[in-house]
N, C-alpha and C positions, 0 to 999 in steps of 0.2 A: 658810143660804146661799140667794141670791136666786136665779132663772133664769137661764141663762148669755145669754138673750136681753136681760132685764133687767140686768145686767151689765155687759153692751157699752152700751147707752144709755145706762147711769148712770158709764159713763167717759168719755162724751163730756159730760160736764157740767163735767167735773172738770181737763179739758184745753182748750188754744187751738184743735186740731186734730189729725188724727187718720189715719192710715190703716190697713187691717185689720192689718198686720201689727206697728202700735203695738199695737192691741187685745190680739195674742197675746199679745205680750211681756206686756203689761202684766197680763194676766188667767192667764198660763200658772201662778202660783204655785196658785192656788183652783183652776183649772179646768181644767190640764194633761191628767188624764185624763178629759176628754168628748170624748169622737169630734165632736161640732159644734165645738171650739178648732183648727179647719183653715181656713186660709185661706177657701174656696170657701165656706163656711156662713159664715165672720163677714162675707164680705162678701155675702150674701143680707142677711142679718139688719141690714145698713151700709145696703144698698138699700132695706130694709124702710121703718126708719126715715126713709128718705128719700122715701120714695113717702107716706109719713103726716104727713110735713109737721115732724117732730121733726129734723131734720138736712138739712143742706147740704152739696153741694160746695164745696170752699174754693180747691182746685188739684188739679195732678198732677205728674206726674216720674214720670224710668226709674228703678229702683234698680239696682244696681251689677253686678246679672244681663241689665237690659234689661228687665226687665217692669213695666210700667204701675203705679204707687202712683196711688191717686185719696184725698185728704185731704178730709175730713168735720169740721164743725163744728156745734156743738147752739147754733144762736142763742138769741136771749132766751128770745122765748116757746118756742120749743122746749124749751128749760131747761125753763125753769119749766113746762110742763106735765110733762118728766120727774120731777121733783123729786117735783110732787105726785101723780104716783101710783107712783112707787117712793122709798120712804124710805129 
């Protein structure tokens, strides 16, 4: 099992786009019980990668409570520099 940081980057490879709480969903089966698969850390770890240049903002929207979705996408090179240092 990969880092749950590495994880979340290598599921934006793998999607059009993205927002933390696809992340959960999509990671909660492997990763359910790590205290960082809570909103507030995956989206640290969303900003992370996005401050390193492996991800972008793509949009946003309310969800159905009223709070702020921000959707993340792993462009090319992005991609591909994920790809090539997590296999």
């Amino acid at each position: 099992m990969r880092p749950l940081n590495y994880a979340i980057l290598k599921y934006f490879t793998t999607v059009k786009e993205a927002c933390a709480d696809d992340v959960i969903e999509a990671l909660k089966g492997q990763y359910g019980s790590f205290k960082a698969l809570r909103k507030p850390a995956v989206i640290e770890a969303i900003m992370t990668g996005e401050a390193n240049g492996l991800l972008e903002e793509t949009r946003y929207d309310l969800d159905p409570k009223g709070e702020l979705r921000v959707y993340y996408h792993a462009h090319k090179e992005g991609a591909d520099t994920i790809n090539t240092y997590i296999k």
